[in-house]
Backbone bond lengths (Angstrom), bond angles and torsions (degrees), N, CA, C in turn:
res aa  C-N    CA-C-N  psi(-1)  N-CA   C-N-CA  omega(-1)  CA-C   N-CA-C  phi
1 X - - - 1.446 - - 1.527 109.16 -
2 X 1.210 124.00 140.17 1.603 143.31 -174.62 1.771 100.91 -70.13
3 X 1.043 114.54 116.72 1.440 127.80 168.42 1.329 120.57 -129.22
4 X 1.390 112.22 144.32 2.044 119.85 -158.66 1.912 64.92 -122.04
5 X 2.228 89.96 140.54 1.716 79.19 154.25 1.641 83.77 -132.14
6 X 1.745 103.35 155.08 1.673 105.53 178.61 1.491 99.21 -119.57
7 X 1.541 134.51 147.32 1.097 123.75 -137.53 1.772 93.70 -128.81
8 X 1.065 129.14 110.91 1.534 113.16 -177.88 1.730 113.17 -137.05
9 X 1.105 98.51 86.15 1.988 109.54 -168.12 1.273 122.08 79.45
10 X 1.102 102.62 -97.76 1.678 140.03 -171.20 1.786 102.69 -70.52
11 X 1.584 94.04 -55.70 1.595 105.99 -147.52 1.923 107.73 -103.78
12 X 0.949 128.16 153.60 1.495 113.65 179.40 1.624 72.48 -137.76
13 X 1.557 106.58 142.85 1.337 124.35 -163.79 1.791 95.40 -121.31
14 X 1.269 127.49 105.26 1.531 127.55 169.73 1.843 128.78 -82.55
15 X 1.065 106.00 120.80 1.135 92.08 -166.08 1.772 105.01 -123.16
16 X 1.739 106.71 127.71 1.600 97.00 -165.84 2.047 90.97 -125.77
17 X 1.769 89.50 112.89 1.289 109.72 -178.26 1.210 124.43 -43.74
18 X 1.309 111.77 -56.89 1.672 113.85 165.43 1.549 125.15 -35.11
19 X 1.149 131.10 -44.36 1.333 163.71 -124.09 2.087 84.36 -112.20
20 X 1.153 119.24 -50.81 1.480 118.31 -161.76 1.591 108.70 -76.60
21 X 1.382 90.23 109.24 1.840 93.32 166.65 1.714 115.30 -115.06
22 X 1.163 105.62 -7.85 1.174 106.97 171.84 1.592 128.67 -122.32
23 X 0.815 128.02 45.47 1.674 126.29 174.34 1.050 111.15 -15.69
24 X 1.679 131.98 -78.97 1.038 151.12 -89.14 1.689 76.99 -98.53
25 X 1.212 123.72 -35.09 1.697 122.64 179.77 1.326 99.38 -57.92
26 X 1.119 130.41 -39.04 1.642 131.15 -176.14 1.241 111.30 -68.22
27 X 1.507 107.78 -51.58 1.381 99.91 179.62 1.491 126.62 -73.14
28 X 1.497 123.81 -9.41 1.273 121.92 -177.59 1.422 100.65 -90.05
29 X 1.393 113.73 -37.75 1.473 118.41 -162.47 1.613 105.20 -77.44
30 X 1.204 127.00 -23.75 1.713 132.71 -179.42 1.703 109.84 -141.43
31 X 1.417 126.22 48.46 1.332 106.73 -159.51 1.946 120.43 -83.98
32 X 1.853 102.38 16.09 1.247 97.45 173.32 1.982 97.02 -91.49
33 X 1.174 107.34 -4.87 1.473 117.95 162.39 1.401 125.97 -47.23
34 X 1.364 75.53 -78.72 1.788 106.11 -161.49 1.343 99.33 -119.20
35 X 2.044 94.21 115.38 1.288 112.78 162.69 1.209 128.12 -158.21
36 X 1.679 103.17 104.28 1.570 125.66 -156.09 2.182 103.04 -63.00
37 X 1.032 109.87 26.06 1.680 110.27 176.34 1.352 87.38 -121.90
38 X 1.113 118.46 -22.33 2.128 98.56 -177.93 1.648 105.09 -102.61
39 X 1.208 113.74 166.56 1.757 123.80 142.35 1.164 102.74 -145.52
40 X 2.026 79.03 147.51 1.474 115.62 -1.75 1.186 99.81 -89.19
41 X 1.744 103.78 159.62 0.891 120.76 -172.66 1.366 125.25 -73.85
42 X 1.182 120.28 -7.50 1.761 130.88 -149.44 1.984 85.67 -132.37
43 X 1.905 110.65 85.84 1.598 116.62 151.19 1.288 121.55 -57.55
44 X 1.330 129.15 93.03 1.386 106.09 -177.97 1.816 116.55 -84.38
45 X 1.458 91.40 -6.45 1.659 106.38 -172.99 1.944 97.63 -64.17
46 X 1.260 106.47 -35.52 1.768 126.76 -175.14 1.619 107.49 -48.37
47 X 1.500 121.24 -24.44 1.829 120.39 158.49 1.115 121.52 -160.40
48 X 0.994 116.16 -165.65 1.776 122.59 -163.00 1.368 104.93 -84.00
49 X 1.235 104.61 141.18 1.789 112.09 169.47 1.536 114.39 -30.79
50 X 1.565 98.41 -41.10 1.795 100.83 179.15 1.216 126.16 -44.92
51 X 1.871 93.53 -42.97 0.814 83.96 -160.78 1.937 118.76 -108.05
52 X 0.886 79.96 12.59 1.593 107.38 169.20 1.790 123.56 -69.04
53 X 1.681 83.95 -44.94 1.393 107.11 179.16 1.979 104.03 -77.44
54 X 1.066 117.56 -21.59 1.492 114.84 -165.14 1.580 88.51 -97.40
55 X 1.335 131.84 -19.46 1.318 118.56 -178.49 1.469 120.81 -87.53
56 X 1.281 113.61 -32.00 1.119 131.01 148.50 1.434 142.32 -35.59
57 X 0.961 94.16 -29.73 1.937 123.54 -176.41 1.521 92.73 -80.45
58 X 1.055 111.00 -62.83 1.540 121.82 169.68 2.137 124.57 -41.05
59 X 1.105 100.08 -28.30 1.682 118.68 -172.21 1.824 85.62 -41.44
60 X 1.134 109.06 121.12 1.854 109.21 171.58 1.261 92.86 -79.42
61 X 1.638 147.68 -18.23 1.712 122.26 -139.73 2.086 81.57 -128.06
62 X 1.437 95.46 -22.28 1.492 96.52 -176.80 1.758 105.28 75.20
63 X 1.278 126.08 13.60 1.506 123.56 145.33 1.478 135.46 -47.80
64 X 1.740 96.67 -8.67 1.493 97.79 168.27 1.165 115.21 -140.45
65 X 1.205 136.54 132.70 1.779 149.63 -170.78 1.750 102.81 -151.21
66 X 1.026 73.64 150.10 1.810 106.11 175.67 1.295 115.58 -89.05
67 X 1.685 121.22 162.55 1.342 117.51 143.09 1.208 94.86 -134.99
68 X 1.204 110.08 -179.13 2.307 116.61 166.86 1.447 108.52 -107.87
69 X 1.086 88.75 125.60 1.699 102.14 164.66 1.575 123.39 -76.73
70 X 1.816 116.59 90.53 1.201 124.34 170.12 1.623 116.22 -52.09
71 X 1.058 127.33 117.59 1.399 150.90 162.23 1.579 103.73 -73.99
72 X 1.794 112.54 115.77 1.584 110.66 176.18 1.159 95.82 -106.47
């Protein structure tokens, strides 16, 4: 399956296209984020890992998940 990852500190944000039926939650819920007229569409530089991570939690189709980027 096709996966975009966007990389912002802490958090690397995955995003698997197939998987997205709902944007429009993304875009209301983060829309200096997420904005399906640019690419890519998905700024992750646009907020904080927090809050990236709390929007995410939210994904109804689960097309978007996180991991953390360990720093050695």
């Amino acid at each position: 399956m096709e996966t975009h990852e966007y990389i912002n500190g802490e958090i690397t944000v995955i995003w698997q296209p197939q998987k997205c039926i709902h944007s429009a939650v993304c875009v209301k819920t983060l829309p200096k984020v997420y904005n399906p007229n640019e690419r890519p569409w998905i700024k992750v530089e646009n907020a904080t890992p927090q809050e990236l991570k709390n929007q995410i939690d939210l994904c109804p189709s689960k097309a978007l998940s996180y991991k953390f980027n360990i720093n050695k």
